[in-house]
C-alpha positions in Angstrom: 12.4 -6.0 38.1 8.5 -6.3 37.6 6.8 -9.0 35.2 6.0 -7.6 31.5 2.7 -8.3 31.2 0.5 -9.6 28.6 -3.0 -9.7 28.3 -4.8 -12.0 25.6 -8.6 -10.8 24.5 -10.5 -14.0 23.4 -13.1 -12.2 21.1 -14.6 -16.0 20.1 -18.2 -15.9 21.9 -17.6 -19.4 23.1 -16.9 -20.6 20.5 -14.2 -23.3 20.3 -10.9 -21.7 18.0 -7.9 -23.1 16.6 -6.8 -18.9 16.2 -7.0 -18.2 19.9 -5.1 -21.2 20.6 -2.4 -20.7 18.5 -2.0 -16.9 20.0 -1.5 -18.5 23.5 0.9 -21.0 22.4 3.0 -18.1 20.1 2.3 -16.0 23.8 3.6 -18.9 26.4 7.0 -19.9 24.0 7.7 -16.3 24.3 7.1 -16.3 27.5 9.6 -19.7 27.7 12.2 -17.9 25.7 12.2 -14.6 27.9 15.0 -14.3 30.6 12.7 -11.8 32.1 9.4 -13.1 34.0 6.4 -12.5 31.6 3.0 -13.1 32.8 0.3 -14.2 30.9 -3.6 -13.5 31.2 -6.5 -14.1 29.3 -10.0 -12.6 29.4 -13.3 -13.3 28.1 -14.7 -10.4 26.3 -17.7 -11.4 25.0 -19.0 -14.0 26.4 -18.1 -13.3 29.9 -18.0 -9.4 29.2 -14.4 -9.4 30.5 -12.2 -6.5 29.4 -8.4 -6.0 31.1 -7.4 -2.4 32.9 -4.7 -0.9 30.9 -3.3 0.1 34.1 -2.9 -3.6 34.9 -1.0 -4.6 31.7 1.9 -3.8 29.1 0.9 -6.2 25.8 -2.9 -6.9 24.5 -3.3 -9.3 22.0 -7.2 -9.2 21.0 -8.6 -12.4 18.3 -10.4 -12.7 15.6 -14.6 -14.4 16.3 -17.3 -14.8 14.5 -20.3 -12.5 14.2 -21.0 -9.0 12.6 -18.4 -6.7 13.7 -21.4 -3.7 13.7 -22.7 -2.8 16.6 -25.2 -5.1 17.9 -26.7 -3.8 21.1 -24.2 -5.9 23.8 -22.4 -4.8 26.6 -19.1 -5.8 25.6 -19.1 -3.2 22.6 -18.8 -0.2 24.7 -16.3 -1.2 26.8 -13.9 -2.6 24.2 -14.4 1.1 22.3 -13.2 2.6 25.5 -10.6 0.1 25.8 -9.6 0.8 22.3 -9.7 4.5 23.3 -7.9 4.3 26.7 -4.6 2.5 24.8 -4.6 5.5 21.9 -4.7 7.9 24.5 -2.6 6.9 27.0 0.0 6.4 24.3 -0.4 9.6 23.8 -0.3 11.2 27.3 2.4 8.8 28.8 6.2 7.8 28.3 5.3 4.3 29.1 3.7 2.9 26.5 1.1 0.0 25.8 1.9 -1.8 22.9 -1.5 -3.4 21.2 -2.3 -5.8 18.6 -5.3 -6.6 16.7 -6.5 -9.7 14.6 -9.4 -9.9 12.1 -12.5 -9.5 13.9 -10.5 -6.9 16.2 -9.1 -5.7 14.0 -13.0 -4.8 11.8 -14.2 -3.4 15.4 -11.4 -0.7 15.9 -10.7 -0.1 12.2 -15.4 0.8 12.5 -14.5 2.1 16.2 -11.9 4.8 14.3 -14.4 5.5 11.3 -11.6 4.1 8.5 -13.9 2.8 6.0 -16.6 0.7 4.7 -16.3 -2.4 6.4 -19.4 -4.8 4.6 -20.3 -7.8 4.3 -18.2 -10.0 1.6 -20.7 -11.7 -1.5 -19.1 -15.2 0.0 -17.5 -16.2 3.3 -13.3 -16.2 2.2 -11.6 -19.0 3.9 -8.0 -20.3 2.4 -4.2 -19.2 1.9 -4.3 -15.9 0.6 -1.1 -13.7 -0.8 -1.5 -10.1 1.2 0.5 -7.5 -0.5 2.7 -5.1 1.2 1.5 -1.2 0.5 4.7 1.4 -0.3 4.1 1.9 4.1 4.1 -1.6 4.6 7.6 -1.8 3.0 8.7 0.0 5.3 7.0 -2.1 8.3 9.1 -3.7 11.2 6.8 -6.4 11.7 7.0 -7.4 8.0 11.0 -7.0 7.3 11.4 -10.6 6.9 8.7 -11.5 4.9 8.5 -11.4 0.4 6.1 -9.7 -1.2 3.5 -10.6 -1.8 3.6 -13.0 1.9 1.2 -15.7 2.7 -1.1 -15.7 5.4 -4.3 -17.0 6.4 -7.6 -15.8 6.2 -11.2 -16.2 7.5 -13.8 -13.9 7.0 -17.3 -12.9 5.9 -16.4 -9.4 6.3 -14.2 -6.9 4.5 -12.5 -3.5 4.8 -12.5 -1.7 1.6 -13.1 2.1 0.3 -10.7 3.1 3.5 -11.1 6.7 4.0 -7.7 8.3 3.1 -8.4 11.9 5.0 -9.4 10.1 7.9 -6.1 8.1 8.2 -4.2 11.1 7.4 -5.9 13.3 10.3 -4.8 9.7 13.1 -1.5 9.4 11.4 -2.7 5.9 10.8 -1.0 3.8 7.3 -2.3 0.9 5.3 0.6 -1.5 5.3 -1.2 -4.0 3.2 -3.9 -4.9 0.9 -5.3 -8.5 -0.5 -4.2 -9.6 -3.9 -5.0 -7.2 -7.2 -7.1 -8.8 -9.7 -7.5 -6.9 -12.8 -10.1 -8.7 -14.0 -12.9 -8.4 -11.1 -14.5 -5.2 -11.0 -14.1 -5.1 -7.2 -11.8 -2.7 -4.7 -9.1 -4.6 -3.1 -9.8 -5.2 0.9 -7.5 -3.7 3.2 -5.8 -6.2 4.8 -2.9 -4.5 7.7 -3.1 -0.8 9.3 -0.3 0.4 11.4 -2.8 2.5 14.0 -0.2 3.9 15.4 4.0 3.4 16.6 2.5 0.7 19.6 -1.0 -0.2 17.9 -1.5 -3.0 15.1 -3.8 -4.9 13.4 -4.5 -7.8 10.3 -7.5 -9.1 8.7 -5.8 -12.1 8.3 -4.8 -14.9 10.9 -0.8 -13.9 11.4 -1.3 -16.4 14.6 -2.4 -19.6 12.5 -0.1 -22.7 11.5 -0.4 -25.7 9.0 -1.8 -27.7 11.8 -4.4 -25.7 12.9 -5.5 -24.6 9.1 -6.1 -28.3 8.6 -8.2 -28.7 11.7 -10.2 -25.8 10.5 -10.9 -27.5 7.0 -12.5 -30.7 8.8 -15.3 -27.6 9.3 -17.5 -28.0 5.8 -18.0 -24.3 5.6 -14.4 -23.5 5.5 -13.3 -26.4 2.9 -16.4 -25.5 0.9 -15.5 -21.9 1.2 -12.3 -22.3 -0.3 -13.4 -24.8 -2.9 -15.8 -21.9 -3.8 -12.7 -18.8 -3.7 -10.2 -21.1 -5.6 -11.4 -24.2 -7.1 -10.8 -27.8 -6.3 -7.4 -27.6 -8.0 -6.1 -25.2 -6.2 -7.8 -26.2 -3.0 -5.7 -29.4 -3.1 -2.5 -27.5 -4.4 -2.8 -25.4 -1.1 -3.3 -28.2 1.5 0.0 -29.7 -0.2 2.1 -26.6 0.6 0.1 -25.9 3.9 3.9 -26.4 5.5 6.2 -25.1 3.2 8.8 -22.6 4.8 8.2 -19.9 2.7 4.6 -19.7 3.6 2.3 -19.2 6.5 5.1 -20.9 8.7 7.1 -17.8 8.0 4.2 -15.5 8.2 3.5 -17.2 12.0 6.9 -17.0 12.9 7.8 -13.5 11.8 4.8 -11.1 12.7 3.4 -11.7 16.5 6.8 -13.2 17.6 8.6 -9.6 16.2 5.6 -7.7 17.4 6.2 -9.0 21.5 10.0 -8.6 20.8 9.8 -5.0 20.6 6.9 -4.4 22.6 8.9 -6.0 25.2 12.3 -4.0 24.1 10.1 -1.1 24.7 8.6 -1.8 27.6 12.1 -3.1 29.7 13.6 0.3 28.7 10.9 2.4 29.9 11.1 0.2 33.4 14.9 0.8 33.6 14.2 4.4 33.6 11.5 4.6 36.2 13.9 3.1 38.3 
């Protein structure tokens, strides 16, 4: 039997990042837990303009980065639009499917790629422990059947996606499985925070990948402990690095949602190889 095979989109710019590490370690103890042989490859997209063939794999994980997820003028951007594209369609056109999964900057580019909604510039960069709520689809969602609502998870952005386009979604059969926390009191619109492209597509704004550990590498960065000082105050700033590990948290959140995601893509995938040969 052939290798299931997974591809990992680094979307960091050379950038050093705690997220892109974590997805190859959640990749390579899957890969350790697997009776099957599951091969594991990682390209460069942006700085080295590095984009995998389809043809060539059966799993994409793509990251989250920095930068404006707008169109800026660099080679890359095509070619991850047609990558985007060449997954939706031949998903579409084929038994075999390609099972795809897209994290916070990825996750802006296809969610602009697919004309969803206004994805802006936020009023201050969001860094911290947020509670995402589940939508009445993302009830119903596989990859979030073991998590409360609302779950915890963490996020990192100076971006948003908000005024979603609900026609739009309706004509790709696409559903908002979550949204980030309602505030009553702050005239603003809630930012999407999960879609469910499609039955083998996707995608979070926030870091499903990301552990205690690495969130508190990430707050020896000024920006990001400032940034959360800013969202949530000093009080609960310290409050959240004391329950950075509790179980019920973003250790649940990192080892429900990617780990469930490569089980079934890899269910998926083993079933469609048994009937080819």
């Amino acid at each position: 039997m052939r290798d299931v095979r997974i591809a990992l989109l680094d979307m960091n710019n050379n950038q050093a990042n705690q997220g892109f590490k974590n997805i190859k370690e959640i990749s390579e103890a899957f890969q350790q837990q697997s009776e099957e042989n599951i091969s594991i490859k990682v390209f460069d997209v942006r700085f080295k303009n590095e984009i995998p063939n389809i043809e060539d794999f059966d799993i994409f994980i793509s990251s989250g980065g920095p930068g404006n997820p707008h169109r800026e003028g660099h080679d890359w951007e095509q070619k991850f639009a047609d990558f985007l594209d060449s997954v939706y369609r031949h998903n579409q056109q084929n038994e075999a499917k390609k099972f795809l999964f897209l994290i916070c900057h990825s996750f802006q580019l296809a969610s602009i790629h697919w004309k969803l909604g206004n994805i802006c510039k936020r009023n201050s960069y969001s860094f911290g422990v947020m509670p995402v709520h589940k939508t009445e689809d993302g009830e119903q969602e596989f990859l979030f059947k073991n998590l409360p609502d609302p779950f915890y998870a963490v996020d990192s952005r100076a971006y948003q996606f908000i005024e979603p386009d609900h026609d739009r979604f309706e004509e790709l059969g696409m559903k908002i499985a979550a949204i980030e926390k309602f505030r009553p009191h702050v005239n603003l619109e809630r930012a999407v925070m999960a879609i469910r492209f499609s039955e083998e597509i996707f995608g979070t704004q926030f870091h499903p990948e990301a552990n205690p550990e690495g969130m508190i590498e990430n707050l020896k960065d000024e920006k990001n402990k400032n940034a959360m000082i800013e969202n949530f105050g000093m009080e609960k700033y310290l409050e959240t690095i004391d329950r950075m590990d509790d179980e019920d948290k973003i250790v649940l959140t990192q080892a429900q949602i990617l780990p469930r995601f490569l089980r079934l893509a890899k269910k998926n995938i083993l079933k469609e190889i048994e009937v080819m040969a």
